[in-house]
N, C-alpha and C positions, 0 to 999 in steps of 0.2 A: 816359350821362353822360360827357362826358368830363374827363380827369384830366389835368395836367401836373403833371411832378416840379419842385421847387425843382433846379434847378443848382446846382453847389458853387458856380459865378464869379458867382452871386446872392445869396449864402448875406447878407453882409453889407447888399445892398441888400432883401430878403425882399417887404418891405410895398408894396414900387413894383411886384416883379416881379407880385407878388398881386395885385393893382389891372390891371397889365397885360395879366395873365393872364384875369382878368373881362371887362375891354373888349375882348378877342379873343374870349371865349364858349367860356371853362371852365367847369365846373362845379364842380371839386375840384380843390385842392394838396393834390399829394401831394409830404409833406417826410418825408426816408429819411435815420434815425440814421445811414446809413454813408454816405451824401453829404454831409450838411448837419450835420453834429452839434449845432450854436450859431448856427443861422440868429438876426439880430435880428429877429425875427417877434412882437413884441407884440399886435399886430390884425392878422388877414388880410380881405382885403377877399373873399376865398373860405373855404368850410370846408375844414376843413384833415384829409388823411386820410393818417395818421402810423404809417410804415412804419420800424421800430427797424434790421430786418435785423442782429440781435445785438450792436448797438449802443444801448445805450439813453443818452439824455445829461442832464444836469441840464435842459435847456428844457423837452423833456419827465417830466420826474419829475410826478407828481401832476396831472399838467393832465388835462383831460376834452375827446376829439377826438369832434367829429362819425361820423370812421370810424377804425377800430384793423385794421391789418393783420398780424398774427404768422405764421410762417413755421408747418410743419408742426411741431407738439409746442413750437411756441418759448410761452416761459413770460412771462407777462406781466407780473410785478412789480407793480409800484404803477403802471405805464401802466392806463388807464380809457379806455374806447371807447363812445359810444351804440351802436353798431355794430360787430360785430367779423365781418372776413375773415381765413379763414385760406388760405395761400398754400401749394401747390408750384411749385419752378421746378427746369426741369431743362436747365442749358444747355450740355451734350453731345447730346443726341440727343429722339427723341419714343419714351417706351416704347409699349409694344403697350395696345393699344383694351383689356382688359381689365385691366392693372397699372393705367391711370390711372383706369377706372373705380374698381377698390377704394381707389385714392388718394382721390379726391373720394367716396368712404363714409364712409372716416374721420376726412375734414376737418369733415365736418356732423356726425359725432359727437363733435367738441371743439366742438358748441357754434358754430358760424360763424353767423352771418343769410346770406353771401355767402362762395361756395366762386372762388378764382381759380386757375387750373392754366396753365401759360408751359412751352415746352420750346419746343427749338430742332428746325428743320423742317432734314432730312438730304434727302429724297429727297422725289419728288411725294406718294406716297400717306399722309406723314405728315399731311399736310393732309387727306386723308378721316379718318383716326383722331381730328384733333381737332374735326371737323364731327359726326363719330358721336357721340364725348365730351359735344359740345355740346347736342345735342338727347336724351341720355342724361340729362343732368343736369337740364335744364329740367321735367320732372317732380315733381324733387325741391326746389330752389327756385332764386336768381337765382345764378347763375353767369358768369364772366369762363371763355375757353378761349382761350389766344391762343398764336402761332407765332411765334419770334425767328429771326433770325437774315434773311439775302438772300432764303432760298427761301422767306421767310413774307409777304408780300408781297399775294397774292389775300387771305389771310385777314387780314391786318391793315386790305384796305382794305373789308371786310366786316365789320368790328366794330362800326360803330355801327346797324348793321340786327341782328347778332347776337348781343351781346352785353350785360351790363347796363353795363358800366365800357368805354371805351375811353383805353389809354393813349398820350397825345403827348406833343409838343415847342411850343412858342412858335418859328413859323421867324427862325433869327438865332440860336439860343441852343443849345445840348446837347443829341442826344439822351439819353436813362440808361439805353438797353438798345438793343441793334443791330435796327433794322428797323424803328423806331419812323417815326410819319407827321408830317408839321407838323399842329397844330390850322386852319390855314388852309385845306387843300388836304381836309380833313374836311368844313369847312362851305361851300368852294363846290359842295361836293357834295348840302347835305342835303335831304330831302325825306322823303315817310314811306316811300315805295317803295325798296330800293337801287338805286342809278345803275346803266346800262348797262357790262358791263365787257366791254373789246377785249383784244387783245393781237397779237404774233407769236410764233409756235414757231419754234425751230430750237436747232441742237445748243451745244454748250459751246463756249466762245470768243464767243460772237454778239455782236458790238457792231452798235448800229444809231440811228440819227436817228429813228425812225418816231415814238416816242410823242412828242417834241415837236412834231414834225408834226401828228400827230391831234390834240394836246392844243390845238395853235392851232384848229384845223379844228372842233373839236367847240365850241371856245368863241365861233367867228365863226355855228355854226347851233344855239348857244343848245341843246347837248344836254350832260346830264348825264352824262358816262360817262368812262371810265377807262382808258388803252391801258398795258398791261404786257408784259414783258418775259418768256419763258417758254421760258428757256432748260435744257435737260434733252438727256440722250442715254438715258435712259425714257421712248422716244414713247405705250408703251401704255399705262403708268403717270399720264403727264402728259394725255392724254387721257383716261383716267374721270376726273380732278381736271376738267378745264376741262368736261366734261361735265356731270358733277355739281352741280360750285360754280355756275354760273350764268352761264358766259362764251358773249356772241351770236355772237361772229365772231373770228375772228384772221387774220392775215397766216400762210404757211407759208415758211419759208426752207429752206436748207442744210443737213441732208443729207434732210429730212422731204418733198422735193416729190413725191417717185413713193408712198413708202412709207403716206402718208396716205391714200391713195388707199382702202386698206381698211376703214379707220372711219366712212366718208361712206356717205350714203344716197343720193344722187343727184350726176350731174354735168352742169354745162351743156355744149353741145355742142364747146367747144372745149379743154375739158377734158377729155372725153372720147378725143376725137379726138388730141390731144398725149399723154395718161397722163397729165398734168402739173397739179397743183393749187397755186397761190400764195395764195388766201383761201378761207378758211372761214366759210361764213355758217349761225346758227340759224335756220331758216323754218317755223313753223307746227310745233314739235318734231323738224326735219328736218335734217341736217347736210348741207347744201350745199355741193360746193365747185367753184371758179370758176378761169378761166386767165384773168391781167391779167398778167403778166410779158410775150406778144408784143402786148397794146395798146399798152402802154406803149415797149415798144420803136418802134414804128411811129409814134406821137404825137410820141412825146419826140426821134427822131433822124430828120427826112425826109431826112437825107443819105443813108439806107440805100439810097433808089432810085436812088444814083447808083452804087451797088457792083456790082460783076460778079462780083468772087471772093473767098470769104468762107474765114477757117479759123475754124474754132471748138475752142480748147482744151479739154480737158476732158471727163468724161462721165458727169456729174452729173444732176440728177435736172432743172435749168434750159434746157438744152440743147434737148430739144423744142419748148420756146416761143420758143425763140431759132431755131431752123431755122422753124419755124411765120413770127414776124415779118420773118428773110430772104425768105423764099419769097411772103410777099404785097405787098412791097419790091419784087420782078423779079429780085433777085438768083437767077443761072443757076448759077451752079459753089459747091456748101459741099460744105468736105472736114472730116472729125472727123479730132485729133489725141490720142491717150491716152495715159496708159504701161500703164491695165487690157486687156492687149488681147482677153482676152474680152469683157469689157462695153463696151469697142470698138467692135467688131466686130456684136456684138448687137446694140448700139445705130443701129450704119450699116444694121445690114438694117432694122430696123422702121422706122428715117427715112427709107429710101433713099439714105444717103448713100456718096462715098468715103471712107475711111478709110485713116491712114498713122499711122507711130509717132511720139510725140511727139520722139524725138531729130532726126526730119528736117526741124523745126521750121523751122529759120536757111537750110535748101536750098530750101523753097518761095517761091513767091510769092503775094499777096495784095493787094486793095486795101483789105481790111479782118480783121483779127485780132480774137475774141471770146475772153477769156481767164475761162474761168470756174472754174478750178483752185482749191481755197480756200488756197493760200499762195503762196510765193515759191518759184521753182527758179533760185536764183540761177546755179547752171551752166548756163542754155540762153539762147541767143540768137534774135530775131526775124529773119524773114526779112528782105532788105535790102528798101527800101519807095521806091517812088516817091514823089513830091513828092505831098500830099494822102491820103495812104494813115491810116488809121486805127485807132487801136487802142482797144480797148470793156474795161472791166476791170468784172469782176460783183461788187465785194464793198467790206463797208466795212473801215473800221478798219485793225487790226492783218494784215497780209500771213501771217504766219510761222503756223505747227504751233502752235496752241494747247497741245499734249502733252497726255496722258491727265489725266482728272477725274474728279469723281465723278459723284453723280446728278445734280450738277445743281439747276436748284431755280426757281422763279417768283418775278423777282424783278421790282423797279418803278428802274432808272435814274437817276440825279439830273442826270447830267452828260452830256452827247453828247457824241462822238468829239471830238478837236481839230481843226480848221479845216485843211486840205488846205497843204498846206505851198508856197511858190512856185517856178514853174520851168514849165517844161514840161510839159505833163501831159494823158495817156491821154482821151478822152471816157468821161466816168464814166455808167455807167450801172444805177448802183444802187436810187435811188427812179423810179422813171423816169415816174410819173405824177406823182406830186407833188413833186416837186426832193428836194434831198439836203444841204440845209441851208445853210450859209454860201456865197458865190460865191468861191473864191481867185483870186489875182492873175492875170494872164492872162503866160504863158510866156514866152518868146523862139520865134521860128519858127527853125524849122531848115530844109534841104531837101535837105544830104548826103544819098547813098546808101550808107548803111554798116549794119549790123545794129548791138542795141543789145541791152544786160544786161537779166534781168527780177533786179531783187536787193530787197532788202527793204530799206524807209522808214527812216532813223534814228530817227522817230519811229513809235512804234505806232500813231497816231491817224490817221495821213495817209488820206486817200481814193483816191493815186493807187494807179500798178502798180510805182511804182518804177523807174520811166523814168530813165536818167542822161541830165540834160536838156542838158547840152551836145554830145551828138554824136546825141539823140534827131530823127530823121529825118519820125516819128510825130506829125502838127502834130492839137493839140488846139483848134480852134479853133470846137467847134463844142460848144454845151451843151444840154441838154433844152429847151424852151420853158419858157417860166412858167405854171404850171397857171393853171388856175382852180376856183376850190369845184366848181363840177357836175363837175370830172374826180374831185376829192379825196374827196368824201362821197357814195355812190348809195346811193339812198333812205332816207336817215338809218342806215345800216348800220355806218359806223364803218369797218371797212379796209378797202382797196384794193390797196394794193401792200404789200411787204416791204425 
């Protein structure tokens, strides 16, 4: 069933928002003494399941609710319930798989019909703890286990296949507790089966376009399913969760492309042959995973056949598939540039490549620059570039040092990046099978030969490299093609690129 809470900014209007809440396919209001104390609520056009939270108020004194929620040992007064849950909520952390078990002991021996337990999800594996909880309980009778907070996200959008109560919002309106879903985005989901759910992996900081991409994508081939966000710097961690929980496939980004490489059970050939994995597909219980980062290079930029001399910054786990897509382009001369100069250097012997330090960066030449670095080095400058020379920047968002985090957490995005700011700007090449969201304004051409700053975006959101486009040499004048669905969706699988 699902639940929406009155809003306090409803409080006055009650009976319309209840009615409203019906015609969107609620099942329950839920009106909470410490939001709402005096809602005008005479008739609810739903039943009403009336949460005090040690607030009790005159509307409710003496009335009889369909459902009565009291917190743990919370005393009931003269409140009356056909139905009583009793609640824990723990919105620091998720205790251990054994404290919450004896927690939900003691809530069914004050009497509950319906035991609800909420704690806020810290790291990946809090979410197996409340999946364990979950199917612990169900034994014993109907139970609610839910995750707050960003990194509860898989399990919130799992509630209504696991749960007896799922709590939302009416979208437009409040939500009453961090991580909550719209009641809309619930029921273009429903069915008796749970929907397919996608995602991409990669580390802390990850801003990305994808899920509103798939989200179009999956709703133009009519497939149920879900692309989330699964941002963690606990790859192993995050991996039993997407394993366990029920996710078919995911996109792999930054820093996870080589390291995933151990969790998979087979690779197709060009993955193999790279080390390099960009999506992960379930097949037949089998963890498959796939190199679409040099397709998509190759598809999305034919100018690359016109390149002779490539540098490639960086020495990132991307860089295989990017020397992969040079090298079936014709490009003859790729040199790696690092500041690791072990992993350099490693790196140049299993590629075959030359390798130089990244400070000689501004003394080389190139007709084309791949910048795959995950921030900004605002002290280094580009070699000087002939007229057409190009620059390929690998990432979205925010340029700069995300600095240290925590675990991390699976969360689901509301908003994509902001819109590429105007000016000059790098050939981006980030979704590069299925574009990268809005088109920005198209630049000024330059065609000085002078080198240019890499410095970081005024705005966090920009897509470029941070080009200073008035003396930028670097003419962006060339953008991915336009997909099409057969490039977007192979064989109702869900991801493709990251």
């Amino acid at each position: 069933m699902y639940v929406v809470t009155l809003p306090a900014s409803r409080s006055d209007d009650a009976e319309a928002f209840a009615e409203e809440a019906r015609i969107r396919g609620a099942d329950l209001l839920e009106v909470r003494g410490d939001l709402t104390p005096e809602p005008r609520l005479a008739d609810s056009a739903l039943p009403i399941l009336y949460a005090p939270r040690g607030a009790v108020s005159e509307w409710a004194a003496g009335r009889l609710f369909p459902w009565l929620d009291l917190e743990d040992r919370e005393w009931a007064g003269d409140l009356r319930g056909e139905r009583l849950i009793r609640s824990f909520h723990d919105h620091e952390r998720t205790p251990s798989f054994g404290e919450l078990e004896d927690r939900a002991r003691d809530l069914w021996e004050q009497g509950a019909d319906l035991v609800k337990i909420a704690t806020r999800v810290q790291r990946p594996l809090d979410l197996l703890v409340l999946d364990n909880l979950r199917e612990s309980t169900r034994a014993t009778g109907p139970a609610t286990v839910l995750g707050m907070g960003p990194g509860a996200a898989l399990d919130r959008w799992r509630s209504p296949w696991t749960n007896e109560l799922t709590y939302c919002f009416l979208a437009g309106h409040e939500a009453s507790a961090e991580g909550q879903i719209p009641l809309e985005e619930y029921r273009r989901l429903e069915g008796e089966e749970p929907p397919r759910f996608f995602g991409i992996l990669g580390g802390p900081g990850l801003r990305t376009l994808s899920p509103a991409i798939h989200h179009l994508l999956f709703a133009r081939h009519g497939l149920r399913a879900r692309y989330l966000v699964f941002e963690t710097s606990e790859l192993a961690e995050t991996w039993r969760v997407l394993d366990r929980l029920g996710v078919d496939g995911f996109s792999v980004t930054a820093p996870f492309k080589r390291e995933i490489l151990d969790h998979l059970g087979r690779l197709e050939d060009l993955a193999a042959r790279t080390a390099s994995v960009n999506t992960c597909v379930r097949e037949r219980g089998l963890w498959v995973g796939y190199q679409r980062d040099a397709v998509g290079l190759v598809r999305g930029y034919p100018f690359l056949s016109s390149v002779r001399r490539a540098l490639i910054v960086g020495s990132g786990g991307v860089v295989p598939a990017v020397v992969e897509a040079l090298r079936q382009s014709g490009v003859t001369s790729i040199d790696l540039l690092a500041r690791d100069e072990n992993g350099r250097r490693r790196l140049a012997r299993e590629l075959g490549l030359e390798d130089d330090e990244l400070s000689r960066l501004p003394r080389r030449s190139a007709d084309l620059v791949v910048w795959s670095v995950p921030v900004d080095l605002p002290e280094l400058a580009l070699p000087a570039a002939a007229p057409g020379a190009r620059f390929l920047d690998l990432r979205y968002g925010s340029h700069r040092d995300p600095g240290p985090r925590g675990g991390g957490g699976l969360r689901d995005p509301r908003r994509p990046p902001d819109a590429p700011r105007a000016g000059a700007r790098p050939v981006r090449a980030l979704h590069r099978r299925d574009g990268d969201g809005r088109r920005p304004r198209r630049g000024p051409r330059v065609a000085r030969r002078e080198s240019v700053k890499i410095s970081p975006l005024a705005s966090t959101g920009g897509n470029g490299a941070g080009l200073r486009h008035a003396s930028s040499p670097y003419l962006s004048i060339d953008t991915p093609r336009r997909p099409s669905s057969r490039d977007s969706v192979s064989r109702g699988l869900g991801p493709t690129r990251s």
